[in-house]
N, C-alpha and C positions, 0 to 999 in steps of 0.2 A: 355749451358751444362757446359761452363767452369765455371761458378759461382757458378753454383748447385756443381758440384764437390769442390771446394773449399769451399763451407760452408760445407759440408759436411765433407770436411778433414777436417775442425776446428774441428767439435763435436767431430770428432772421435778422434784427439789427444789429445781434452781435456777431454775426458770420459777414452784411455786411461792412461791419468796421473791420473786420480783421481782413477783408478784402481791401480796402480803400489803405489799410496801412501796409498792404503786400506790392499795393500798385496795381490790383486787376480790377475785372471786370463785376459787378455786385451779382449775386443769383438773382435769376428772373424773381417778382412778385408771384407768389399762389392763390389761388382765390380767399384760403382762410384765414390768410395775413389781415384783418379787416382793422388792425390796431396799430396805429402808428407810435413806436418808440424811437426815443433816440439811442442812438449804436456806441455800443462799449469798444474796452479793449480785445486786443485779440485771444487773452486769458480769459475771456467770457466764454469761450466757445466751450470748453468741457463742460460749466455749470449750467447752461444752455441747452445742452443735448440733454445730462440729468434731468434737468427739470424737464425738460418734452417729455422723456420716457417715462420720469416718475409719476405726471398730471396722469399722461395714458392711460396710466397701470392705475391710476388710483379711479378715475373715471370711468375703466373696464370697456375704454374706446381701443384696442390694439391697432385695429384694422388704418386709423390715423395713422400711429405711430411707421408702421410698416409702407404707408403709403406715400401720404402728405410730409411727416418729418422726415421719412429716409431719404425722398425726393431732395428736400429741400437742401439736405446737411451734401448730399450728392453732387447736386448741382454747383454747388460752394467747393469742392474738393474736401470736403472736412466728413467723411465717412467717417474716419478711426474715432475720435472721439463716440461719433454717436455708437457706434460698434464697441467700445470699450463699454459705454454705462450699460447698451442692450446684452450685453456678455455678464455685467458684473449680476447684473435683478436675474439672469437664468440661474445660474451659481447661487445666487440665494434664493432660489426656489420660487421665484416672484411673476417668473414667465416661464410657462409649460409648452410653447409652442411658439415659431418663428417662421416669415411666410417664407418663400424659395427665394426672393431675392434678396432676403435680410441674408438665409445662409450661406447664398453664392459668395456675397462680401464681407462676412466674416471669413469664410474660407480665405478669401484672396487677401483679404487682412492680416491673419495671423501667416500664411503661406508666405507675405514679403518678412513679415519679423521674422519666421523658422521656426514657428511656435504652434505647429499642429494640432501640438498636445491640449495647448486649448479649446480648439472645436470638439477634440475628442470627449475634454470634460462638460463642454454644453449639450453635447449626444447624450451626455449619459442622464442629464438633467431633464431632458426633452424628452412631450409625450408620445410614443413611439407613432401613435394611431395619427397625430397628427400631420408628422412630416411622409413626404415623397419619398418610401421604402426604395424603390428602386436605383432613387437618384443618389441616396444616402448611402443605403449599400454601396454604391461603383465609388461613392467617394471615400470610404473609409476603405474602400478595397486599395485604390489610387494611393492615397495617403499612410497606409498598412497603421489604418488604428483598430488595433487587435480588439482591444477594451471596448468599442462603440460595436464593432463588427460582434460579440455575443450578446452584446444590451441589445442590440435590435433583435437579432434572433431569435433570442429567447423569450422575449415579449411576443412572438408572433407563434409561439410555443415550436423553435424549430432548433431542435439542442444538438445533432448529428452537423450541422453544416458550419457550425464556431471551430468546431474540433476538427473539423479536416483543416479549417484555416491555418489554426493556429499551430497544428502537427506539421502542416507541409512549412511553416516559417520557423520553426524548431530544426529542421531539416536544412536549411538555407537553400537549398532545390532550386534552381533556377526555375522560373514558368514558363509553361509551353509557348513555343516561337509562336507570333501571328504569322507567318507565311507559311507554318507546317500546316500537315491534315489536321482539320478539326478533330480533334478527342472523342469520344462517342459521348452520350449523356450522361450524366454524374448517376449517382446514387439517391440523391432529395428528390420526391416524387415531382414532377414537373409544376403541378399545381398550385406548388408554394410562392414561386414571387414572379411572375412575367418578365422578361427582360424588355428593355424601353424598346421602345417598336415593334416589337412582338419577334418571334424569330427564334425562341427556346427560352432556357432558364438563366436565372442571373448565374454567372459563371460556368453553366454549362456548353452546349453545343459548338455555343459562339466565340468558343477560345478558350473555357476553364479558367476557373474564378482565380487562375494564377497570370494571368494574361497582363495583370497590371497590379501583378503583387511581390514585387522584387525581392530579394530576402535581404532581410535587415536584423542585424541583432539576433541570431537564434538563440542563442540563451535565453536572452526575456521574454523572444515568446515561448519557451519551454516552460520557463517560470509561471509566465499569464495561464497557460494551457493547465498546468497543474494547481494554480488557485480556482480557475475557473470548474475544472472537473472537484475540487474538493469542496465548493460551493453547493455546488448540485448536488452533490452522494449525501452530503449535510444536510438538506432540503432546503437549502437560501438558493438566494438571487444574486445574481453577477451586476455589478460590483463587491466585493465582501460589504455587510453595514448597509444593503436597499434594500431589508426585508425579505420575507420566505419567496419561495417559489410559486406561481398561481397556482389554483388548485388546480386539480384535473377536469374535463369536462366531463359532461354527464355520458356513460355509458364508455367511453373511451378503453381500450382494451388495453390489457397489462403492457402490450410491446410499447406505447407509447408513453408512456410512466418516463420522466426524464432519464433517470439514474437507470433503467433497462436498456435506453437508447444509448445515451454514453459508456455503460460496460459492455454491453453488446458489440458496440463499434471498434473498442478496444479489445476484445476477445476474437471477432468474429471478420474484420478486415481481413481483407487477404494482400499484395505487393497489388496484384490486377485492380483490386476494387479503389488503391489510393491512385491508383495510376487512371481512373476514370476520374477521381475526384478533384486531384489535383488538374489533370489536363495536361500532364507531361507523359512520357514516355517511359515505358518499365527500365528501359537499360540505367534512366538517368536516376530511379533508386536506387538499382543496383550498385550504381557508381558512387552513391552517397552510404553504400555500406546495409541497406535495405534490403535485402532477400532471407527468404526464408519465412517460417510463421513465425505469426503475430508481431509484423511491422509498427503497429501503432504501439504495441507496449515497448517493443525495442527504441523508439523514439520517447518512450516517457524514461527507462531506464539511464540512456544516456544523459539527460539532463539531470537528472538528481535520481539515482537509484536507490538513497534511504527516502527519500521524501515522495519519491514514484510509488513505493509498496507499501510507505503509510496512508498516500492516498486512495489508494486501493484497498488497504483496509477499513478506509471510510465504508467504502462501497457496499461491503457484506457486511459490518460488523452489527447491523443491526436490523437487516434486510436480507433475503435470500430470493432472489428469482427462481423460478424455472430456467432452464437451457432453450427450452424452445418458445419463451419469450423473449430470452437475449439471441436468439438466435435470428427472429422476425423484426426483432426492432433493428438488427443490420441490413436487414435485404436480402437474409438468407432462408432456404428453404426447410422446413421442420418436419416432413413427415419422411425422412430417411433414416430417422433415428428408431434403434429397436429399444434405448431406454434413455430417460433421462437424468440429469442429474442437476444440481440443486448451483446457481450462482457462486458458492465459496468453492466447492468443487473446479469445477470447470475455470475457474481463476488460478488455484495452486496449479489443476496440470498443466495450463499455458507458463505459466511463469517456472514449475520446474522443466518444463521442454526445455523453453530458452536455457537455464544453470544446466542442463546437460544436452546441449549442444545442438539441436533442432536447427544447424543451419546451411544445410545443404540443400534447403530448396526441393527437398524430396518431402513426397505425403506423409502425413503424419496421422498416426490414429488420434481420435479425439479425447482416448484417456491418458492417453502418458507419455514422455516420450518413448521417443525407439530406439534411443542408443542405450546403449549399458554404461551406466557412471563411469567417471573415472575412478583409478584406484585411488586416489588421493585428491586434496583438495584441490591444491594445484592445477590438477587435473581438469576438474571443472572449471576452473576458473579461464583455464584455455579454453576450453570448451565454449563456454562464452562470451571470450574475445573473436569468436570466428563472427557472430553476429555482433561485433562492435559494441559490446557491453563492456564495464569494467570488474576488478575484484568486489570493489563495493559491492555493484549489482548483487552479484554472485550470494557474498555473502548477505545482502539485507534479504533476499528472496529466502534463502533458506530460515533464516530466521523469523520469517513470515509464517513459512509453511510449518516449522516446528510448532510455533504457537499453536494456528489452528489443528496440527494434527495433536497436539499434547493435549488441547479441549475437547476432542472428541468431536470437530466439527466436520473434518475430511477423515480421508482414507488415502491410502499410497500402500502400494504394495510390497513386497519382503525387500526387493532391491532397493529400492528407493526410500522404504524408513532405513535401511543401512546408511545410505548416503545423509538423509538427517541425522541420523544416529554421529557419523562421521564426523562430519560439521559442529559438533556438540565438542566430539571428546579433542579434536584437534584447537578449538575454541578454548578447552581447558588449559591441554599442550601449552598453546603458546602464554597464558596469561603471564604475568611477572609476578615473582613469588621471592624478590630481595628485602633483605633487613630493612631497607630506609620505608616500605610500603607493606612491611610483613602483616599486618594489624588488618589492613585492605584490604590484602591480597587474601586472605584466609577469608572473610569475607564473602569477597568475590567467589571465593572458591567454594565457598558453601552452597549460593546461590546455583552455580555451573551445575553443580553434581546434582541438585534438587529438578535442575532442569531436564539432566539425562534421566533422571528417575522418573518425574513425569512424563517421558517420550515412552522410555521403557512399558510404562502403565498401562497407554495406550495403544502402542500399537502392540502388544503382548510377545513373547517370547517361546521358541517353539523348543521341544526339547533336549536338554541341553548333556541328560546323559549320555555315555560313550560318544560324545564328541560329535555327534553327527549332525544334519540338516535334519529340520519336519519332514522331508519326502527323501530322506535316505542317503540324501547325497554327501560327499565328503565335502568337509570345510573349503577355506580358502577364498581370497577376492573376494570381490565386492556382488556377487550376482549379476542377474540378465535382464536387464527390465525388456527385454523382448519376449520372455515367461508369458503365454497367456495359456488360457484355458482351452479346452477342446474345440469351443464355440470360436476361438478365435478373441474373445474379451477375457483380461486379465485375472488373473487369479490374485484377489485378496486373501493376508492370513498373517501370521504371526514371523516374527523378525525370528530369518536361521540362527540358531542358539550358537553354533561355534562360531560362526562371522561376527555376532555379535559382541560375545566374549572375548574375542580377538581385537578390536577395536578397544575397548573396558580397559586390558591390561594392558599397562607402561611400566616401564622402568622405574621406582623412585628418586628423588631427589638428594634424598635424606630432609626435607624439612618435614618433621613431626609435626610440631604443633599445630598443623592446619585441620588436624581429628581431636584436637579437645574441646571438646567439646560435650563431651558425655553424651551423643548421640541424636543432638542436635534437634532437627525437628520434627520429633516425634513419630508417630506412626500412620503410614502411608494410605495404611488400611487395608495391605496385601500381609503384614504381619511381620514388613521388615523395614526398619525404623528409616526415617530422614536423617541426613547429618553433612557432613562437609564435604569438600573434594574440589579434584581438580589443581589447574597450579603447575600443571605437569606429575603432580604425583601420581599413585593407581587411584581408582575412580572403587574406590576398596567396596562401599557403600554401594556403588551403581551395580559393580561384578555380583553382589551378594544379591541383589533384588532380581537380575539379570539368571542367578542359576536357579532364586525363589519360584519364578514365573517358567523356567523351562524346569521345574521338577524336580530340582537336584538339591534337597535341602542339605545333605551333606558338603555342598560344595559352599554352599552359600554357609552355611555355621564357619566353617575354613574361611573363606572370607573374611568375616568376620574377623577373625583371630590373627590373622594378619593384620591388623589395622599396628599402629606404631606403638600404640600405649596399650598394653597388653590388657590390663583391669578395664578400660574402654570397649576393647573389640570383647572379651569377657562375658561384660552386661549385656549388651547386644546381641550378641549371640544367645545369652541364657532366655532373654526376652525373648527373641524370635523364638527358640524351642518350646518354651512353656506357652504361649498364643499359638503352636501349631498340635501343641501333646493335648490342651485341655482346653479346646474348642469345641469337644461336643457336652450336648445340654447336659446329657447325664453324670457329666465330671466324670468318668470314667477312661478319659483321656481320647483325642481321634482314632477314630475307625478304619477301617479301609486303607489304600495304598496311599494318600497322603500320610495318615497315621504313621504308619508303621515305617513312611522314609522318615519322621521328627525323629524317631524313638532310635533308630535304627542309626542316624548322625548323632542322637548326644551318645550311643553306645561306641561309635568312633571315633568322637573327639573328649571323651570322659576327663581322661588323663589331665588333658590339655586345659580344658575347662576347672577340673578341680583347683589344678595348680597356680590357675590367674585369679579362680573366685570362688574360695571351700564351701562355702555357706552355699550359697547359690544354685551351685552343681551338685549339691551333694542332696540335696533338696529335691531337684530334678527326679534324680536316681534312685531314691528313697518311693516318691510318686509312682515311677514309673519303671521300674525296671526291679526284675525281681531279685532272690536271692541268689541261683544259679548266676542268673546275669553278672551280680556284683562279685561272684568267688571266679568271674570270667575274666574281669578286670581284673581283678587282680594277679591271676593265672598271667595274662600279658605284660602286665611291669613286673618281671619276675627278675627281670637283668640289673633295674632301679630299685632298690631298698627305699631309695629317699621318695619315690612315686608311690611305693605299697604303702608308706606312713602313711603320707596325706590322705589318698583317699582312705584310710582305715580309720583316719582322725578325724576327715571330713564327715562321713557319713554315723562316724558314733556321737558327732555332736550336733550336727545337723537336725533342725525340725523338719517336717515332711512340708509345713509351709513355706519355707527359706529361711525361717530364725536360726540362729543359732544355739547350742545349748552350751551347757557349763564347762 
């Protein structure tokens, strides 16, 4: 008691000297002034407030400080000082808690500097449990500090109502008029925060939590919005650097899991449901370029659309909901569904909706979209300018989606891997393949082609002899992703083999060297090697694995042999044939109709093969193919003397393992 009185006499003689040296009148005496000092200058007064707060703090008497010192420095007009030292000990972590009148005048303090941002940093220091929730909230709603507005929330475990905030201030959306009809009730179960006097929810009934939330800066809250959502999918706490997220409580059902709540909301908003959340009127998204499905991700793409879909890769990349989890943790209803599907799913088909055009504001099925791609990139890309997206967009989604579907994680059906397929090889197209960057570019190119091959792998290849579709139909365009099955649900299956193929083939450039590579990186494990591409040149490698997977190993050896360095495509080729002739256990070469297409393509391209690689081919031939066979060939270069040598030379020197002899 005798400390605190004594710091207390300090303030009070140095606030009254700095009065007596202003001309006015001294602050009243308080009861615990019980120590007479004599009165400094009026530079006492900052080391005066420190030391009250500091005795406080050390003495573990707060309720002082907040009463008797804030009175006293009050009464003297010398608030800011004492407001500056009680601001600096919160920041250093020294005070977790501040009574309602400490915060009303810090507000009013930092609100004459224009320095907001301050209180917003003592929110975030402060322990949630101990301040006035409701009054905090309307003032960080007042003040639009984003950053405090999901520290509070989050701490009270409510992770859906940060994210309406911070999407409608991304949006710059004007808030619903106070003279208009009240909004109907948000979305956040009423139970969560009472608004002051009772009367509905904070931000709901009473005007919508946009009432007194003017739009300021959309971009940084687009930004905030997408730190904030890629905190949570990471299982931390908002600010980045305060630790993980609380746990869950006991028994607590999957919907409520943070990271269900926030993609749910993002997957499963409807234009209607933001239009209750925010408290404005549906025409005034529309007008902000809002219609159509999945509003909330159309608002994360426009702010950063590579940094939208990495954070969304957060989301799934190591986590998989249910749908009728994310489905519940929006406010939507689960038992209309006749099947479910798995979080990474139900993310690609929202986000390839949007890249192929889902914005007419018309229903959508919940597996894919409904329009039929466009024929070209381009295409899409307009496509997702109708919902205000940009090229970016366009392109980082599909890049998304190839990933996961090249892992095996999703599925997309025969139109729609085309449309990846598309975006791969036109991706090639355009790279730059000039002398000053040729080393890179080849590179680069190797990598592309690897990627096409991996898409290829996964989504599989339907047959590719005579030219036609898996169900018979003639080539040409891009297909119908309107295609569904009897039941009305899509038909998954393998990528039409001539659309596919058609895509694969370009034009060359003429730069060879981007195939030396001797065949690059290795074997795939379908039996036809890895290697380079891309560039704009043929994707020679991808077309050959592309006729491997639809059946056609004749076409794919051909391939092969088109590559630019004749001894390259050669090898490759001889490889693929011997991994498809002597694949079964009994070394007596494959069986069955794979067999017999291996055997059947090196008997078509013999000539060809001998002439790039005698040893090799001639080895083959020797294995597998009989006497007849080889007086067959030669029956065929009968026009060529210089073709009858070779192979007459090749196979009387040739070992049957691939040596050569004498």
């Amino acid at each position: 008691q005798w400390l605190l009185s004594l710091s207390i006499g300090y303030a009070g003689a140095a606030l009254a000297a700095d009065a007596a040296a202003r001309g006015v009148a001294p602050p009243p005496p308080l009861p615990l002034m019980g120590v007479a000092l004599r009165g400094g200058e009026a530079g006492e007064v900052c080391a005066a407030a420190a030391c009250a707060v500091d005795l406080c703090l050390l003495l573990r008497n707060e309720d002082v400080l907040f009463s008797v010192v804030f009175r006293l420095f009050s009464a003297a007009g010398h608030r800011g000082p004492l407001l500056e030292a009680i601001e600096a000990r919160v920041l250093s972590g020294e005070m977790r808690s501040l009574g309602p009148e400490v915060v009303a005048a810090l507000v009013d303090h930092c609100a004459g500097l224009r320095r907001m941002d301050r209180v917003e940093r003592c929110v975030l220091h402060l322990d949630v449990y101990s301040m006035d929730l409701d009054r905090v909230i309307r003032l960080c709603e007042r003040h639009r500090l984003y950053s405090a507005l999901v520290y509070v929330f989050n701490r009270i475990r409510e992770f859906r109502r940060p994210l309406a905030y911070l999407l409608m201030a991304a949006t710059g959306i004007a808030p619903h008029s106070p003279g208009a009809p009240a909004p109907p009730p948000t979305l956040t179960p009423p139970q969560a925060l009472p608004a002051a006097g009772g009367g509905g929810v904070v931000g709901g009934p009473s005007g919508g939590f946009g009432s007194q939330f003017p739009p300021d800066n959309p971009l940084s809250a687009g930004y905030k919005a997408l730190v904030y959502l890629r905190c949570v999918f990471c299982g931390n706490a908002f600010p980045p650097g305060s630790g993980h997220l609380p746990p869950p409580l006991p028994d607590a059902p999957p919907s409520e899991e943070p990271r269900a709540q926030l993609l749910g909301s993002l997957l499963f908003w409807e234009v209607a449901d933001l239009s209750r959340e925010w408290g404005v009127p549906e025409a005034a998204l529309a007008d902000a370029g809002l219609w159509g499905p999945y509003p909330a991700l159309q608002v994360l793409l426009r702010v950063d659309a590579p940094a939208a879909v990495a954070v969304l890769g957060d989301a799934v990349s190591s986590w998989d909901a249910v749908e009728t989890d994310l489905r519940a943790a929006a406010g939507k209803p689960t038992d209309e569904l006749d099947s479910v599907l798995v979080a990474s799913q139900v993310l690609v088909n929202a986000l390839l909706s949007l890249v192929n055009g889902g914005g007419d504001g018309k229903p959508r099925s919940r597996w894919a979209p409904s329009a039929a791609p466009p024929a070209s990139a381009a295409g899409a890309h307009a496509a997702l300018h109708g919902c205000g997206v940009s090229d970016a967009a366009c392109r980082s989604v599909l890049d998304f989606a190839v990933g996961l579907v090249s892992c095996g994680r999703v599925s997309v059906r025969p139109s729609l891997g085309l449309r990846l397929l598309r975006h791969l090889v036109d991706a090639a197209a355009a790279a730059p393949c000039g002398d000053v960057a040729a080393a890179h570019a080849r590179g680069e190119a190797h990598a592309r082609e690897e990627a096409v091959m991996k898409l290829l792998l996964a989504l599989g290849v339907a047959a590719t002899l005579g030219g036609g579709n898996s169900d018979g139909r003639g080539g040409g365009g891009g297909g119908n992703d309107s295609e569904q099955g009897a039941e009305g649900e899509p038909s998954f299956g393998p990528l039409p083999g001539r659309e596919a193929l058609s895509l694969l083939v370009h034009p060359t450039n003429g730069d060879d060297s981007r195939h030396d590579n001797g065949g690059g990186g290795g074997s795939d494990g379908s039996g036809v090697n890895g290697g380079g591409g891309g560039g704009g040149d043929p994707l020679v490698l991808a077309e050959a694995l592309a006729h491997h997977l639809g059946g056609d190993c004749s076409a794919a050896v051909g391939a092969y042999l088109r590559l630019p360095r004749p001894t390259t495509g050669a090898d490759l080729a001889l490889s693929y044939l011997a991994s498809a002739l002597d694949s079964r256990p009994d070394g007596g070469g494959a069986g069955g109709r794979s067999g017999g297409a291996a055997k059947s393509a090196l008997l078509a391209h013999a000539l060809s093969l001998v002439s790039a690689c005698p040893g090799g081919a001639a080895a083959l031939l020797l294995r597998h193919a009989s006497a007849d066979e080889h007086a067959a060939l030669l029956a065929a270069a009968h026009g060529s003397p210089e073709q009858q040598f070779a192979l007459l030379d090749a196979l009387a020197n040739a070992q049957p393992d691939g040596g050569g002899g004498d």
